[in-house]
Backbone as a chain_set.jsonl record, in Angstrom:
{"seq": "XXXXXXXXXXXXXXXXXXXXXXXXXXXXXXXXXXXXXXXXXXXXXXXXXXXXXXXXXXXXXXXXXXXXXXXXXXXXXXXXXXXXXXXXXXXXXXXXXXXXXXXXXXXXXXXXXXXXXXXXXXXXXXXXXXXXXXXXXXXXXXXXXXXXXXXXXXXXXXXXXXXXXXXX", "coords": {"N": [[-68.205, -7.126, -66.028], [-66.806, -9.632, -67.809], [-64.102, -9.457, -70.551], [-63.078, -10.949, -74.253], [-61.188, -12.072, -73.815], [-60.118, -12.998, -71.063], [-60.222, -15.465, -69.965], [-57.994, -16.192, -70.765], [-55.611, -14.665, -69.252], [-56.542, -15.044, -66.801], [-55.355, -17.589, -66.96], [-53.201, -17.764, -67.163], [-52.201, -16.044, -64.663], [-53.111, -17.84, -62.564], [-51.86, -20.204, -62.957], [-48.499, -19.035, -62.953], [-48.997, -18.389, -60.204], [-50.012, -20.28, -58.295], [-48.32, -22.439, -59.48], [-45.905, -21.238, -59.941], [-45.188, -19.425, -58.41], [-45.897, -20.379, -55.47], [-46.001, -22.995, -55.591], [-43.211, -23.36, -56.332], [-41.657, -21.894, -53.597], [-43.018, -23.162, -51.359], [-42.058, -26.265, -52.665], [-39.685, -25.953, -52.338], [-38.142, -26.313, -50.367], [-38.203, -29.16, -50.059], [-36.745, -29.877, -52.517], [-34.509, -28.644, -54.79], [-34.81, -29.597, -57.656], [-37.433, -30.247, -57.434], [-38.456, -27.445, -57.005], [-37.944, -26.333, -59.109], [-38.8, -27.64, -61.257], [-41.505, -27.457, -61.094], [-42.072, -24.642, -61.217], [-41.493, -24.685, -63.979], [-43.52, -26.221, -65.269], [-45.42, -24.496, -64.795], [-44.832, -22.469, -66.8], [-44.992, -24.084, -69.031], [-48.241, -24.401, -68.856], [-48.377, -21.954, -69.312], [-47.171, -20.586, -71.525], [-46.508, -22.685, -73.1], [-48.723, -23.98, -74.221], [-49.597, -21.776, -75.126], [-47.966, -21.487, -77.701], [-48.222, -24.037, -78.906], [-51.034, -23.846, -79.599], [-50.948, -21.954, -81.477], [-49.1, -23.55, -83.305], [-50.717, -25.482, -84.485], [-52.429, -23.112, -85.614], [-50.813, -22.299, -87.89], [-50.437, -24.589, -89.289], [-53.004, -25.498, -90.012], [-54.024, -23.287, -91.777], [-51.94, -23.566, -93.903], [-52.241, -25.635, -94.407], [-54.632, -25.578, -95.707], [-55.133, -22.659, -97.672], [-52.622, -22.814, -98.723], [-50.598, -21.016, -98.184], [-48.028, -19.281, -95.767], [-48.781, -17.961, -92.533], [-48.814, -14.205, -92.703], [-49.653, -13.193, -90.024], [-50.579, -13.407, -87.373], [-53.223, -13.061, -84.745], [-54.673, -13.372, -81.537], [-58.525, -13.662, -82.007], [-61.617, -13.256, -81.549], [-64.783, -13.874, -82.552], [-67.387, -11.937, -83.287], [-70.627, -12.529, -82.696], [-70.718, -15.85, -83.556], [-69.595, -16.131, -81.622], [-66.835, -17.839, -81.339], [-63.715, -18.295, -80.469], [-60.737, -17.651, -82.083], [-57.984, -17.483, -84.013], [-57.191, -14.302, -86.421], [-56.088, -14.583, -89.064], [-53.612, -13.454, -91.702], [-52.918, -13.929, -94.584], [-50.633, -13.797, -98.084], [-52.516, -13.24, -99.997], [-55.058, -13.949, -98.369], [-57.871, -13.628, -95.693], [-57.958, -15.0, -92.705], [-60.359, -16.708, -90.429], [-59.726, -18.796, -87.785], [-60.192, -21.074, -85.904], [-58.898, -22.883, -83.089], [-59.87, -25.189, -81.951], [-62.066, -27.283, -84.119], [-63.794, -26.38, -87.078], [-62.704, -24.717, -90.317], [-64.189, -21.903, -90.992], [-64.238, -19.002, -92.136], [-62.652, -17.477, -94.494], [-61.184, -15.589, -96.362], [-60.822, -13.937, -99.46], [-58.068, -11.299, -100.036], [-59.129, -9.677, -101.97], [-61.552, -9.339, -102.242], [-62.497, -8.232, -99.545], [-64.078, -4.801, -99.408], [-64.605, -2.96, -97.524], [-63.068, -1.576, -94.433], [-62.675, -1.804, -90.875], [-60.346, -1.02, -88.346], [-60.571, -0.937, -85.402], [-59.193, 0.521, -82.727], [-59.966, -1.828, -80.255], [-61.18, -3.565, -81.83], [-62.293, -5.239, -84.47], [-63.682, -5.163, -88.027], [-64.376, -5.48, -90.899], [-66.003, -5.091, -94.38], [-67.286, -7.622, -96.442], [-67.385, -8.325, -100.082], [-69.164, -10.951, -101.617], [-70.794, -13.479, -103.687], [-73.62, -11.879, -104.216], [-74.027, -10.535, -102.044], [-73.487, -8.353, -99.887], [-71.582, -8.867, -96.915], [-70.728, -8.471, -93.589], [-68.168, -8.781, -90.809], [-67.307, -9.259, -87.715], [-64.845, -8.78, -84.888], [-63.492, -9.246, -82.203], [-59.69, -8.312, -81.388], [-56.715, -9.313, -79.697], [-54.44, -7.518, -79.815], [-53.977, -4.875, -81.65], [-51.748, -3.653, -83.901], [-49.705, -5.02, -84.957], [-51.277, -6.203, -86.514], [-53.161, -4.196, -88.071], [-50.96, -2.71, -89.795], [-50.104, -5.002, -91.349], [-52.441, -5.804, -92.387], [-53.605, -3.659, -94.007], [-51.498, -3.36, -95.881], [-51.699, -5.935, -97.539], [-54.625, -5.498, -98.07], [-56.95, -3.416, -100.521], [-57.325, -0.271, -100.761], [-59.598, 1.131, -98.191], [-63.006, 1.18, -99.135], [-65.298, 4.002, -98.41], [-68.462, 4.782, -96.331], [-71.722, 5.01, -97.858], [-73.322, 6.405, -96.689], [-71.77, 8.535, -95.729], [-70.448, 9.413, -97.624], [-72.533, 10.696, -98.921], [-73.562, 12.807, -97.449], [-71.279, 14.593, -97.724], [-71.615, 15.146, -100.549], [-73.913, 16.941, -100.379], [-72.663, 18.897, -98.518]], "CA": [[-68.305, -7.65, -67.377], [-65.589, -9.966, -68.406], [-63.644, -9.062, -71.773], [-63.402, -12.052, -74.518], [-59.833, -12.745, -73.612], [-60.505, -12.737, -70.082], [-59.794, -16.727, -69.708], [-56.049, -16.308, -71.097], [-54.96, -13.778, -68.808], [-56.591, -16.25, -65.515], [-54.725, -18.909, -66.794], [-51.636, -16.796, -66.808], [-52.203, -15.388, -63.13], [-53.387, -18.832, -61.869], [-50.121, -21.089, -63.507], [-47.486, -18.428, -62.23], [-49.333, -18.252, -58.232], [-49.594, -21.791, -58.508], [-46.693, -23.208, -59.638], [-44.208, -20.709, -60.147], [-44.832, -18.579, -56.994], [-46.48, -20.99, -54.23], [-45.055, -24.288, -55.7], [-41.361, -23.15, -55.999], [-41.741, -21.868, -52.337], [-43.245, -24.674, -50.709], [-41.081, -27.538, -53.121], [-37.937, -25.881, -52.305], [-37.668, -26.931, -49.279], [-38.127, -30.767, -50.148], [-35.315, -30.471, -53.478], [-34.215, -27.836, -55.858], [-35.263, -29.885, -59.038], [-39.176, -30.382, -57.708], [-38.917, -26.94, -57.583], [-37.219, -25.92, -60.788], [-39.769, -28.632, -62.136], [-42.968, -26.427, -60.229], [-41.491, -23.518, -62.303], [-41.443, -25.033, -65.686], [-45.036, -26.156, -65.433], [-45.608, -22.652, -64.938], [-44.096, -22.433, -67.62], [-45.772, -25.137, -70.061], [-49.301, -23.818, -68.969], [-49.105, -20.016, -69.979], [-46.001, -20.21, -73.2], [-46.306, -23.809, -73.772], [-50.283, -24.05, -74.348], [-50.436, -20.518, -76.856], [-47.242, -21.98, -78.798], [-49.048, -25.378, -79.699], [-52.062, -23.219, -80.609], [-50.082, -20.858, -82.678], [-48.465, -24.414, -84.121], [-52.0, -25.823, -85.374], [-53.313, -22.574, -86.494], [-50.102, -22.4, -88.882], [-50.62, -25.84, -90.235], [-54.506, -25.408, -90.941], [-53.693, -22.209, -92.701], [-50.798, -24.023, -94.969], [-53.19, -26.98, -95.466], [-56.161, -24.868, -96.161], [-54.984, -22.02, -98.61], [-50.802, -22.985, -99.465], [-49.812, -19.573, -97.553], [-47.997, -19.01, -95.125], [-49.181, -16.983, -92.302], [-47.685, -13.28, -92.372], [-49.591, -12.148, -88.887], [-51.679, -13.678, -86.449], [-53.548, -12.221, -83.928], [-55.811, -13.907, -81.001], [-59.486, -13.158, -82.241], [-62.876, -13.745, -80.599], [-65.375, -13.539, -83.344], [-68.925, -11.945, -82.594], [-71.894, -13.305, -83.733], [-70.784, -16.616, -83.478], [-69.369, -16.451, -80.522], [-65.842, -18.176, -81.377], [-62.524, -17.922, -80.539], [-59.284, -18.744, -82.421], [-56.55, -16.712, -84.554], [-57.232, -14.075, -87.444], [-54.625, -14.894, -89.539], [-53.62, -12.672, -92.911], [-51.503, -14.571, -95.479], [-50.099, -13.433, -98.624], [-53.945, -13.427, -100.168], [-56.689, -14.48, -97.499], [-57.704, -13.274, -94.275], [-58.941, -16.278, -92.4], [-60.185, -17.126, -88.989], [-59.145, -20.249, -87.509], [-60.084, -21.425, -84.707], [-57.877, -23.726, -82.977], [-60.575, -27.043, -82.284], [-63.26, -26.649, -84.857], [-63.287, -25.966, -88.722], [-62.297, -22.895, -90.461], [-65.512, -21.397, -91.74], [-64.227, -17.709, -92.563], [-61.948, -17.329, -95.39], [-62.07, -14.46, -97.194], [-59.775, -13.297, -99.907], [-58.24, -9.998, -99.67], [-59.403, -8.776, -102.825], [-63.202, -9.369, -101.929], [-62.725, -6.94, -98.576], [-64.671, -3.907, -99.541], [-63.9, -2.136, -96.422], [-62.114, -2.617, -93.41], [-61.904, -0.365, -89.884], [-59.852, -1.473, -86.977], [-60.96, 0.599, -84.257], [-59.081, 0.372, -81.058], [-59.894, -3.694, -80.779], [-62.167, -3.751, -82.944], [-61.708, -5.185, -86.501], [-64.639, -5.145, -88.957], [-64.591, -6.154, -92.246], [-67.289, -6.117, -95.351], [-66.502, -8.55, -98.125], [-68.372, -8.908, -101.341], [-69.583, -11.981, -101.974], [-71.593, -13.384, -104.701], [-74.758, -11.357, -104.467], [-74.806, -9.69, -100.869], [-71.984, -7.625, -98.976], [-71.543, -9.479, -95.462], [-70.207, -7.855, -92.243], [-67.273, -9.754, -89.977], [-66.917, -8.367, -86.709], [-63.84, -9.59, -84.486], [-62.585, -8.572, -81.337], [-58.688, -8.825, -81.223], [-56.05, -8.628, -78.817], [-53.644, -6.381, -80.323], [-53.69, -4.162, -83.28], [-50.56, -2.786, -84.414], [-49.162, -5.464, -85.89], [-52.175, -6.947, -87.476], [-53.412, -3.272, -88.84], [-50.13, -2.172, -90.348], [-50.057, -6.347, -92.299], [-53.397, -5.715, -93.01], [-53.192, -2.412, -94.767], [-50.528, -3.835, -96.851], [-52.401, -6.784, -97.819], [-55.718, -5.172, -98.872], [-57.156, -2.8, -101.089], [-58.014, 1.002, -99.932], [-60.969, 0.72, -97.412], [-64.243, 2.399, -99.434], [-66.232, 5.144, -97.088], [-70.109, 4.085, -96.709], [-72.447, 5.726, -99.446], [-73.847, 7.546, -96.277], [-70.257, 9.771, -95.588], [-70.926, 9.955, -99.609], [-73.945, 11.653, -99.635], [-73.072, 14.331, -97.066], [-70.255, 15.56, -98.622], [-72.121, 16.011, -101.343], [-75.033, 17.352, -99.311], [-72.852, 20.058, -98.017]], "C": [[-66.915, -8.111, -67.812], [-65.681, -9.68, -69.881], [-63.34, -10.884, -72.51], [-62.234, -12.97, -74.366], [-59.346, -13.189, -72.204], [-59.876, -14.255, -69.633], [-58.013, -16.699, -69.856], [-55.66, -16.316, -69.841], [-55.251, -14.926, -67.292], [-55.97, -17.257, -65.47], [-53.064, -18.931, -66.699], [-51.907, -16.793, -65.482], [-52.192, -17.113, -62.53], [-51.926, -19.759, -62.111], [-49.282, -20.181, -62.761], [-47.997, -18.24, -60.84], [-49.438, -19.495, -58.466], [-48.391, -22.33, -58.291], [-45.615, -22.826, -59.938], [-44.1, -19.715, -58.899], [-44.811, -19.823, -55.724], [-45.707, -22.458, -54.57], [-43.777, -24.186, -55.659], [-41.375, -22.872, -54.167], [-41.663, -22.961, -51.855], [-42.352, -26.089, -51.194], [-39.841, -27.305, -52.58], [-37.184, -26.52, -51.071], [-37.223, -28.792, -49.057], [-36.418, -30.889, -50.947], [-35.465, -28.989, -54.241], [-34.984, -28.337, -57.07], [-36.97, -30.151, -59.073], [-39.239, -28.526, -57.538], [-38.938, -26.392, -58.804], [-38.639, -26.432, -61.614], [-41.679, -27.571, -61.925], [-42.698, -24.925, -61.591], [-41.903, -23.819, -64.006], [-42.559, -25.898, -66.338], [-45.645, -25.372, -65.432], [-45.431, -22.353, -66.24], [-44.933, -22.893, -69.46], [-47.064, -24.684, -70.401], [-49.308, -22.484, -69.243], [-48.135, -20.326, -71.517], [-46.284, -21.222, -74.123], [-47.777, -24.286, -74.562], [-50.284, -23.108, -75.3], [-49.232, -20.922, -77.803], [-47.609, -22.979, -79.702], [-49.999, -24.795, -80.517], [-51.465, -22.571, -81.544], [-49.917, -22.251, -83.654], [-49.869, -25.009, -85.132], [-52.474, -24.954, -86.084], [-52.457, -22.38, -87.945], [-50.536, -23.721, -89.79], [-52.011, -26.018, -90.354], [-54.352, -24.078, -91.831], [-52.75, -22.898, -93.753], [-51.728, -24.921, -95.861], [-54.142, -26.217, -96.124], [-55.918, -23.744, -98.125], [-53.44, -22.137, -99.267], [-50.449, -22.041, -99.277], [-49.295, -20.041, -96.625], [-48.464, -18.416, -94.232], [-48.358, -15.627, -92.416], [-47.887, -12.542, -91.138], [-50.724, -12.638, -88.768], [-52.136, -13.491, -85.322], [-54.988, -13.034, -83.103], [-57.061, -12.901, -81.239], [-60.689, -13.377, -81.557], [-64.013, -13.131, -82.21], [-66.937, -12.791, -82.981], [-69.632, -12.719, -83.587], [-72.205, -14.829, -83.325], [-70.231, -16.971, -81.798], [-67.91, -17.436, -80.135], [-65.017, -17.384, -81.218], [-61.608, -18.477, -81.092], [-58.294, -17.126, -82.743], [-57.468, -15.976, -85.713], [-55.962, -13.758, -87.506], [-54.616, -13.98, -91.058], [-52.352, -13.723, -93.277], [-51.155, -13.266, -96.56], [-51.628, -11.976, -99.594], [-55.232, -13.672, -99.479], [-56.009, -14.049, -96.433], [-58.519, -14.431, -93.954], [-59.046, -15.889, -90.842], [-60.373, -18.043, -88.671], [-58.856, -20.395, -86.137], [-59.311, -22.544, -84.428], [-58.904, -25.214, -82.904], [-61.844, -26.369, -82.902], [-62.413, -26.608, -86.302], [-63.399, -24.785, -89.283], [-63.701, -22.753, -91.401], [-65.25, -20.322, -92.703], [-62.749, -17.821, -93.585], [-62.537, -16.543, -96.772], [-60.805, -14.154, -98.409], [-59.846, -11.799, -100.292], [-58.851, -9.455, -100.448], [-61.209, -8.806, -102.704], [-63.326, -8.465, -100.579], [-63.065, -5.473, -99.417], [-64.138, -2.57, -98.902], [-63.634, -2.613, -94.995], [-62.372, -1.079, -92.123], [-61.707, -1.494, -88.572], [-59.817, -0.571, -86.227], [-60.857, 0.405, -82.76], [-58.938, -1.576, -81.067], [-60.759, -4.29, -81.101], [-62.06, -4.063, -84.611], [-62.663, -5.613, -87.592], [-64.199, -4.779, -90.157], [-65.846, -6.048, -93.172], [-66.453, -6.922, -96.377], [-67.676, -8.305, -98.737], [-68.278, -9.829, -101.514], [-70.287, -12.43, -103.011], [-72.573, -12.478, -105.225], [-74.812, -10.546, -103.355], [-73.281, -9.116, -100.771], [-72.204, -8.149, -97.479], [-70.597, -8.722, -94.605], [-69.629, -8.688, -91.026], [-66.935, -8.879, -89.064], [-66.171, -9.426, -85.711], [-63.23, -8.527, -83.154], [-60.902, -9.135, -81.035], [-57.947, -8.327, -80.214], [-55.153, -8.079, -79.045], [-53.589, -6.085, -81.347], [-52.875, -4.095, -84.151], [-49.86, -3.909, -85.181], [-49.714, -6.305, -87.026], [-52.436, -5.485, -88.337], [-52.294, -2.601, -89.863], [-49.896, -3.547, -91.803], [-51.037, -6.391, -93.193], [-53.626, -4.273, -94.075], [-52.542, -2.484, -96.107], [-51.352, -4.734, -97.908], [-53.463, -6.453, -98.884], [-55.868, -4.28, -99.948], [-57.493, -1.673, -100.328], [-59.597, 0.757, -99.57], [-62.314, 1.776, -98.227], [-65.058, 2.792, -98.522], [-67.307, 4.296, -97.446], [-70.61, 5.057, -97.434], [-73.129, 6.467, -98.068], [-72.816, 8.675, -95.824], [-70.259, 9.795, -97.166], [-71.642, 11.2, -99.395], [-74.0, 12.638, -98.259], [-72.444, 15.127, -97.024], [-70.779, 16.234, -99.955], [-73.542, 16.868, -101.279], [-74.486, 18.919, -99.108], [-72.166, 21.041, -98.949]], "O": [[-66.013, -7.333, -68.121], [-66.742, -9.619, -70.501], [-63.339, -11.877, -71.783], [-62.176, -14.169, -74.637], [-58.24, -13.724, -72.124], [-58.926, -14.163, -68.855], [-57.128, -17.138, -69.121], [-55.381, -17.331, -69.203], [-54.301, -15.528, -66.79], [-55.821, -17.934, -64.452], [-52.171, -19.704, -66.35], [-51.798, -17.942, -65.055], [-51.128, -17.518, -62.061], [-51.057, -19.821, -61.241], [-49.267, -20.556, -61.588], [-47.079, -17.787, -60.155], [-48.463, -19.806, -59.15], [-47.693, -22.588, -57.309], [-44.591, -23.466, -60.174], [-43.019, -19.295, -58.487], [-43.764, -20.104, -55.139], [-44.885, -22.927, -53.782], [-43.149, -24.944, -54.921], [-41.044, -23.849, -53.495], [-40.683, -23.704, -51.805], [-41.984, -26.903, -50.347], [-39.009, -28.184, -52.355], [-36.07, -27.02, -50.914], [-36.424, -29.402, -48.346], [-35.405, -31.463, -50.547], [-36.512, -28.343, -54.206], [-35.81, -27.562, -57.551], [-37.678, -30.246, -60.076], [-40.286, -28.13, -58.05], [-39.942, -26.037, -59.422], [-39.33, -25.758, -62.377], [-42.597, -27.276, -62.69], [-43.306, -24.604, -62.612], [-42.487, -23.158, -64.865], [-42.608, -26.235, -67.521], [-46.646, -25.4, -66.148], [-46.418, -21.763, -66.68], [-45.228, -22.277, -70.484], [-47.4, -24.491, -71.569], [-50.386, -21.914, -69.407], [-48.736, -20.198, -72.584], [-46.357, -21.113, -75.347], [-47.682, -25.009, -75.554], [-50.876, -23.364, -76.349], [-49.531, -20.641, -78.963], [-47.439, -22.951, -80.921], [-50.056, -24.963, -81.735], [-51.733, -22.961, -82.681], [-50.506, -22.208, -84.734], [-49.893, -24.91, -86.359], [-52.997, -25.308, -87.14], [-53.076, -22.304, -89.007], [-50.935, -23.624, -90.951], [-52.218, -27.031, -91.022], [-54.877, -24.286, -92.925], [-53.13, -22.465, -94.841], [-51.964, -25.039, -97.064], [-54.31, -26.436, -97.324], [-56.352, -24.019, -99.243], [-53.181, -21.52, -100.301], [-49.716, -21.677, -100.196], [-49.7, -21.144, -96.26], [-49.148, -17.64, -94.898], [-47.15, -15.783, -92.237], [-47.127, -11.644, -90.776], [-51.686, -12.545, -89.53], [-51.279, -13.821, -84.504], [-56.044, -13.28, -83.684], [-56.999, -11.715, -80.915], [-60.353, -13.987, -80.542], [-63.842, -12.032, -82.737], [-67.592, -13.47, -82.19], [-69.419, -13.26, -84.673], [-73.298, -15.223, -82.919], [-70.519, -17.924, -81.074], [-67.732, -17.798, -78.971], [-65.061, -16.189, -81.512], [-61.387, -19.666, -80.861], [-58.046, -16.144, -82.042], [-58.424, -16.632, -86.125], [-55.123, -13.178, -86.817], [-55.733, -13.836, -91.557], [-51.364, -14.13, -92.665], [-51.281, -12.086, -96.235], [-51.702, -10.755, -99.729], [-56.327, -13.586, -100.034], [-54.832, -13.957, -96.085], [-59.48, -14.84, -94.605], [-58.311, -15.162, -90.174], [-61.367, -18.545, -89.194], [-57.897, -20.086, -85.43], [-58.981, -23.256, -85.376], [-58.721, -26.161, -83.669], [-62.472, -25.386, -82.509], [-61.226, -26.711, -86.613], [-64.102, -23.881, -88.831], [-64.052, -23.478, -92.332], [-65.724, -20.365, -93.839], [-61.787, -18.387, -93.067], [-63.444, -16.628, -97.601], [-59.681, -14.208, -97.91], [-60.818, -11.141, -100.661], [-59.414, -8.474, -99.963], [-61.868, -7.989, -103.349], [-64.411, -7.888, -100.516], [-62.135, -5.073, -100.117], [-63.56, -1.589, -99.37], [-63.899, -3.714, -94.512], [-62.292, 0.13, -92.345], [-62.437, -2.342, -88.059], [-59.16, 0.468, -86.304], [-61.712, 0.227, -81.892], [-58.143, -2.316, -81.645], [-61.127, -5.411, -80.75], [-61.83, -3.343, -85.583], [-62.286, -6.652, -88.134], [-63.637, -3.7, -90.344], [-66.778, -6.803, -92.896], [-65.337, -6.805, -96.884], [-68.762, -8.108, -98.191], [-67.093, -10.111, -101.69], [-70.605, -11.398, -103.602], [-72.573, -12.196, -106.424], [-75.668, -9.668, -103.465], [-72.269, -9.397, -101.412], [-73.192, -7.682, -96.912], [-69.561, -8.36, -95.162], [-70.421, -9.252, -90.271], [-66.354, -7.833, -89.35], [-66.561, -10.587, -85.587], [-62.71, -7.413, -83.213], [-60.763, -10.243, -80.516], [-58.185, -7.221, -79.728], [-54.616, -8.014, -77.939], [-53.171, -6.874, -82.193], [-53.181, -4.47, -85.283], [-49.379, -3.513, -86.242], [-49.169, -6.857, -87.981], [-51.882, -5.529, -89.435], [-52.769, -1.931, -90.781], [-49.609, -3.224, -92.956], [-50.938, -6.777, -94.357], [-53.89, -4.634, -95.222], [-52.871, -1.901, -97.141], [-51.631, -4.278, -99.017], [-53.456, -6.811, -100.062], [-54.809, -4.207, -100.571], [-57.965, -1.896, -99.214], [-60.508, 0.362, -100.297], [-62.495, 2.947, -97.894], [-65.581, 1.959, -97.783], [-67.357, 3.445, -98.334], [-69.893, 6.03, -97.667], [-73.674, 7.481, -98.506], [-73.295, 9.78, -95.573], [-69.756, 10.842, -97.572], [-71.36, 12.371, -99.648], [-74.966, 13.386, -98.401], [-72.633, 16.232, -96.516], [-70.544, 17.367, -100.376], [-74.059, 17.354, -102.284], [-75.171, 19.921, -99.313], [-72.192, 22.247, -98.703]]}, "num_chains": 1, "name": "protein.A"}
């Protein structure tokens, strides 16, 4: 069972055996600068590919809500089955995928409750009339849960850890 990040990490392994292990090897022998050059396509495809993304998801976040981001974190959304960035600004948690349009934009003060569990990051918001449920698998916590914390409001328990406290 592949995990939802599972593509990154192949495109890491594959770029560095490629062209920064097997292409430097084999070029070096022709010139120094085809391989240097073998290297720094290596290079382009794993750093140079999640920097661009990082660069778009900043500038649909600026355009979108006039924040900055303060902490973005590769997400995989369930449900829908997308991947991009959840991003926390000053005010909104968004997710923003990199091709595609931002659907999820939430502001913090409409999160209800929140648990990041391991890499797991669920969300309710209130919304007009219902309470909706955002479930997100991310690839690292720690610096999104400590931004996020900050950000929100204290997470409320569910009304069923209510009613067995006062049960017992």
């Amino acid at each position: 069972m592949a995990g939802p990040f599972t593509d990154k990490y192949v495109r890491y392994v594959l770029s560095w055996l490629l062209f920064g292990l097997f292409g430097f090897t084999y070029l070096l022998q022709f010139s120094w600068s085809l391989a240097f050059g073998s290297v720094l396509v290596a290079g382009v495809l794993t750093f140079g590919i999640d920097y661009v993304c990082r660069q778009i998801v900043k500038m649909k976040t600026n355009r979108l809500v006039d924040e900055m981001p303060q902490c973005m974190v590769d997400a995989f959304r369930h449900g829908k089955d997308k991947r991009g960035y959840l991003v926390l600004t000053e005010n909104y948690l968004l997710f923003v995928p990199v091709l595609g349009k931002v659907r999820t934009v939430l502001n913090a003060s409409q999160i209800v409750r929140r648990d990041v569990d391991g890499l797991t990051a669920e969300f309710t918001a209130k919304l007009r009339h219902q309470y909706r449920r955002f479930t997100f698998s991310i690839l690292t916590k720690q610096k999104f849960k400590e931004a996020f914390e900050e950000a929100t409001n204290p997470s409320l328990p569910y009304k069923g850890k209510m009613l067995k406290k006062k049960g017992s």
